[in-house]
N, CA, C and O atoms as a Tinker XYZ file with bonds, in Angstrom:
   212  protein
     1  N     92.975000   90.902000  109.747000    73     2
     2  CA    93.092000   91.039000  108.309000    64     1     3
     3  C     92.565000   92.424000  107.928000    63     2     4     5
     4  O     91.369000   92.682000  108.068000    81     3
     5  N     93.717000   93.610000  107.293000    73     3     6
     6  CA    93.090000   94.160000  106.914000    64     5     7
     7  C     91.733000   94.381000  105.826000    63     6     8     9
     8  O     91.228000   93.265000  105.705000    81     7
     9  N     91.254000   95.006000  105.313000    73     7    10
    10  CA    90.533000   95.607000  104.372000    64     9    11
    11  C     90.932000   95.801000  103.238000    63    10    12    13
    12  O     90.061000   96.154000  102.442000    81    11
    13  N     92.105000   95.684000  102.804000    73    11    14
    14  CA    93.228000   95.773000  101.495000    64    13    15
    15  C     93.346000   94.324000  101.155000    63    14    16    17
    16  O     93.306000   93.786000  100.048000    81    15
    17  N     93.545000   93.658000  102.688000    73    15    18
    18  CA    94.205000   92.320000  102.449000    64    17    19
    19  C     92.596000   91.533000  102.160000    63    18    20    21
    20  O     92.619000   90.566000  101.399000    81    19
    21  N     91.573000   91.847000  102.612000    73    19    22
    22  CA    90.484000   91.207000  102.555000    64    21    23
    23  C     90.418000   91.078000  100.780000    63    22    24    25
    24  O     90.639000   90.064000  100.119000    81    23
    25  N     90.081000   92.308000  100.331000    73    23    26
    26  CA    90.093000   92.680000   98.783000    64    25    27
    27  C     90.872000   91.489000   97.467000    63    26    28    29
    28  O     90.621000   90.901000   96.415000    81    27
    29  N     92.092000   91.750000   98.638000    73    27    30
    30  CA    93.133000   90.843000   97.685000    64    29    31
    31  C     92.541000   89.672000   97.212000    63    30    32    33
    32  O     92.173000   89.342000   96.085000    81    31
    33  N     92.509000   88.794000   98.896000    73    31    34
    34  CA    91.964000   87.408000   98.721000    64    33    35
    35  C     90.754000   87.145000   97.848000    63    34    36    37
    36  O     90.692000   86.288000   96.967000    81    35
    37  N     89.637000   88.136000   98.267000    73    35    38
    38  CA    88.572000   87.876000   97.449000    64    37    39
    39  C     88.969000   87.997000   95.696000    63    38    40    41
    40  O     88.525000   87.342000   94.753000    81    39
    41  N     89.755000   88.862000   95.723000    73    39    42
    42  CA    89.811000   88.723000   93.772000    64    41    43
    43  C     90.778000   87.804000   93.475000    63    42    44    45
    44  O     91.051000   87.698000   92.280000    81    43
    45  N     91.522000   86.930000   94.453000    73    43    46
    46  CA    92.409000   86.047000   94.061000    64    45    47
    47  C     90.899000   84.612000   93.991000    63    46    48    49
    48  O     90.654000   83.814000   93.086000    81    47
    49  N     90.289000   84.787000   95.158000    73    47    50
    50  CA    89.311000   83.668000   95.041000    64    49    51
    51  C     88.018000   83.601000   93.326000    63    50    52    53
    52  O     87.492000   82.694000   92.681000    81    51
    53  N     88.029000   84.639000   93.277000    73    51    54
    54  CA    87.421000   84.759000   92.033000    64    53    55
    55  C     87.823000   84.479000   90.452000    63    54    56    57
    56  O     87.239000   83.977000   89.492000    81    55
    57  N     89.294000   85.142000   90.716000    73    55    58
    58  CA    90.060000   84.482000   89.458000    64    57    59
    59  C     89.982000   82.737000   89.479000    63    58    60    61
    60  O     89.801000   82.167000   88.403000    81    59
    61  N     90.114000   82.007000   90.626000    73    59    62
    62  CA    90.206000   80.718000   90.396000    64    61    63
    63  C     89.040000   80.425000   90.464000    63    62    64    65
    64  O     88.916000   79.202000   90.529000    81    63
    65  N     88.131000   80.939000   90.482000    73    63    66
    66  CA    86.620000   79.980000   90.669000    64    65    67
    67  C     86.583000   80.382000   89.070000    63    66    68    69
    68  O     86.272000   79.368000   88.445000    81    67
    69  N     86.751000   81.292000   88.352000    73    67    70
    70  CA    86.354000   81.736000   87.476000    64    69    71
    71  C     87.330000   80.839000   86.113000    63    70    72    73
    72  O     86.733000   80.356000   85.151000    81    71
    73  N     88.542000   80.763000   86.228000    73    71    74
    74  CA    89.374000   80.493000   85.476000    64    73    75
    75  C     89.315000   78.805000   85.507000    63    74    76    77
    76  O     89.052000   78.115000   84.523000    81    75
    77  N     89.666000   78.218000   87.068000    73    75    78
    78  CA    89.471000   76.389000   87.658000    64    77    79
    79  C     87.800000   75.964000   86.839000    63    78    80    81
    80  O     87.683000   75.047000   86.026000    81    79
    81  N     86.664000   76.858000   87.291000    73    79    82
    82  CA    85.595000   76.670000   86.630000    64    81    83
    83  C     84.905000   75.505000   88.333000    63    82    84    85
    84  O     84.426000   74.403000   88.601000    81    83
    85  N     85.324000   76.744000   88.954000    73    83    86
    86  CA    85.323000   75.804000   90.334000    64    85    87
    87  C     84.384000   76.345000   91.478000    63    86    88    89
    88  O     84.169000   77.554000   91.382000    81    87
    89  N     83.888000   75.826000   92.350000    73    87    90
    90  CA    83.154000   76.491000   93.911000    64    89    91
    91  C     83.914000   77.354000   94.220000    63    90    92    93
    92  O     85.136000   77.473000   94.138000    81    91
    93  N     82.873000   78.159000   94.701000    73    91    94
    94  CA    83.396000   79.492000   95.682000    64    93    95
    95  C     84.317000   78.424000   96.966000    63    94    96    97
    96  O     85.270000   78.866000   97.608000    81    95
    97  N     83.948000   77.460000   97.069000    73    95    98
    98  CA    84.432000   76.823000   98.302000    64    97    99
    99  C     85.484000   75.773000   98.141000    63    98   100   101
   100  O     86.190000   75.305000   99.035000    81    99
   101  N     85.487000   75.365000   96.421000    73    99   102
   102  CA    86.901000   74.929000   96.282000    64   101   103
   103  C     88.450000   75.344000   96.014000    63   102   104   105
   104  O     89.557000   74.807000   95.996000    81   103
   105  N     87.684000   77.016000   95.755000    73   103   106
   106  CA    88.853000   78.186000   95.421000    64   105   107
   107  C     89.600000   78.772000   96.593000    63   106   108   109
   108  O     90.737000   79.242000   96.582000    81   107
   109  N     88.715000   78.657000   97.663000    73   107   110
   110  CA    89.145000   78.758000   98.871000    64   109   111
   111  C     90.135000   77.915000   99.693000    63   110   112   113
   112  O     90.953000   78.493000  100.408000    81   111
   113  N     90.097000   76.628000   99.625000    73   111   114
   114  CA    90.737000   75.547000   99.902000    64   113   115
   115  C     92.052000   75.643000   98.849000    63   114   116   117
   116  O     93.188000   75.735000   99.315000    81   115
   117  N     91.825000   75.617000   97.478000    73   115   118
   118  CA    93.279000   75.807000   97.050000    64   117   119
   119  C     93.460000   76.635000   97.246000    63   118   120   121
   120  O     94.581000   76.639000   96.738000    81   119
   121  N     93.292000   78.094000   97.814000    73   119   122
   122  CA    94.091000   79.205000   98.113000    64   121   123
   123  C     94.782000   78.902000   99.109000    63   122   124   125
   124  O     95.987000   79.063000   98.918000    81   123
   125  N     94.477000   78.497000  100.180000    73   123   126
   126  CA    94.774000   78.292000  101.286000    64   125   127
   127  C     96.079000   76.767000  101.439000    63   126   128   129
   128  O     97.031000   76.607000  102.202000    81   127
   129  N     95.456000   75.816000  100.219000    73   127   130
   130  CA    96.683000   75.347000  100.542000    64   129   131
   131  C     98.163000   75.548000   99.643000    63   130   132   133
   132  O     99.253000   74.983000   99.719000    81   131
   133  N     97.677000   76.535000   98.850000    73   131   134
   134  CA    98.928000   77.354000   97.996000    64   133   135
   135  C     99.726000   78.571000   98.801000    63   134   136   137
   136  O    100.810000   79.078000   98.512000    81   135
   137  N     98.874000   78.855000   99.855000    73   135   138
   138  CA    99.332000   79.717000  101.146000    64   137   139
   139  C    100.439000   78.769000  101.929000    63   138   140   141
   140  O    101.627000   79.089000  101.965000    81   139
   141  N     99.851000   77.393000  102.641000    73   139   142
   142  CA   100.203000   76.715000  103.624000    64   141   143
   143  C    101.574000   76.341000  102.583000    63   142   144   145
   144  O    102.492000   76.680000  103.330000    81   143
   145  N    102.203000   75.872000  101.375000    73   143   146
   146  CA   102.793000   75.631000  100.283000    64   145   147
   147  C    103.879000   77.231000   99.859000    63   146   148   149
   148  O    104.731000   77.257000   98.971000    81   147
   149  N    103.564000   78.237000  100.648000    73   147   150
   150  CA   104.305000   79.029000  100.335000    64   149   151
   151  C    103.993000   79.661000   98.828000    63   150   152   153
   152  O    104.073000   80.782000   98.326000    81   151
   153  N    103.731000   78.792000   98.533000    73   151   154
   154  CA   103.731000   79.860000   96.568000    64   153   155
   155  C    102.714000   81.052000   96.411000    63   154   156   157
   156  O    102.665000   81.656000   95.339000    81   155
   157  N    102.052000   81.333000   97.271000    73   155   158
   158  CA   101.358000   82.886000   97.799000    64   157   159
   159  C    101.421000   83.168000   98.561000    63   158   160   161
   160  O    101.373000   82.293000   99.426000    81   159
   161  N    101.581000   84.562000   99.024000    73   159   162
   162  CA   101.607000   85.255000  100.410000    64   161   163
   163  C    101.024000   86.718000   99.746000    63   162   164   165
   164  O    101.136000   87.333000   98.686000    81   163
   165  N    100.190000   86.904000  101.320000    73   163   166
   166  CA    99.361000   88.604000  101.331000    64   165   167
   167  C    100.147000   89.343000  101.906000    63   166   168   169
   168  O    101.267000   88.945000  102.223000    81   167
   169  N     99.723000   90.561000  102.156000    73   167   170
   170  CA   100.285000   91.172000  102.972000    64   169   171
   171  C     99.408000   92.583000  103.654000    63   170   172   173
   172  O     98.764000   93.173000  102.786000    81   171
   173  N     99.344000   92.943000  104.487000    73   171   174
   174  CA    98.267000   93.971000  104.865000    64   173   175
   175  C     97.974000   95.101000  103.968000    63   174   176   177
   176  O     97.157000   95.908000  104.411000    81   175
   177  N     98.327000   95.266000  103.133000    73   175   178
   178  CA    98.550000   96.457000  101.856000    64   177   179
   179  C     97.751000   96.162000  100.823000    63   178   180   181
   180  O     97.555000   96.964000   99.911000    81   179
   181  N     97.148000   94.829000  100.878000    73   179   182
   182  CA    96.925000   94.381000   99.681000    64   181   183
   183  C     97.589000   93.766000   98.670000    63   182   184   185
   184  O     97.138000   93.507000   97.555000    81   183
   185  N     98.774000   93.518000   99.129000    73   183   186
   186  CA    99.575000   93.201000   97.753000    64   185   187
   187  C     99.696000   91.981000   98.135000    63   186   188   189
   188  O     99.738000   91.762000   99.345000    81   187
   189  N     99.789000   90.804000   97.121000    73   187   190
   190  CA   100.191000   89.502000   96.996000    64   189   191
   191  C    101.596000   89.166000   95.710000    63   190   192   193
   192  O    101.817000   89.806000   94.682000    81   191
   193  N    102.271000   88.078000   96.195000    73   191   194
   194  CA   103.252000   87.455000   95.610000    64   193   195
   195  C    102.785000   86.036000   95.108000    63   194   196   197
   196  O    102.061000   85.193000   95.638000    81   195
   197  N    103.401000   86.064000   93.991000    73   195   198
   198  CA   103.097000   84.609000   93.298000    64   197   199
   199  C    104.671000   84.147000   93.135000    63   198   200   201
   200  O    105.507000   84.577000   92.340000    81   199
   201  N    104.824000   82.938000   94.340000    73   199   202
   202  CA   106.528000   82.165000   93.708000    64   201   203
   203  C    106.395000   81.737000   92.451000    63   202   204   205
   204  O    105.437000   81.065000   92.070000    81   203
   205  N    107.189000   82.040000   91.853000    73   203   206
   206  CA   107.565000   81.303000   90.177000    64   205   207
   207  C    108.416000   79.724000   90.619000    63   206   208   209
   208  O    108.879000   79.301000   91.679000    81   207
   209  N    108.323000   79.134000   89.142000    73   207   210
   210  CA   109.547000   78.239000   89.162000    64   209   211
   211  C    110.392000   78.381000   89.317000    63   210   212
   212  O    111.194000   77.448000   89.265000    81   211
């Protein structure tokens, strides 16, 4: 994992702890299963995609 991509995740994990009103450790788990679900993907650059409806 890069260093771009590290960045990403962490401010994606923060928006949902922050916004869900949730654990550092439950933001993690839905990231991950919104990953495994396809509707996010990283990429070594830093950049992430959000699938729409």
């Amino acid at each position: 994992m890069s260093p771009k991509e590290k960045q990403a995740r962490e401010t994606v994990i923060t928006f949902l702890m922050k916004q869900l009103n949730i654990s550092r450790k439950q933001s993690i788990t839905n990231m991950k299963e919104l990953e495994e679900f396809g509707l996010i993907v990283f990429d070594s650059d830093g950049n992430f995609g959000i699938k729409g409806a």
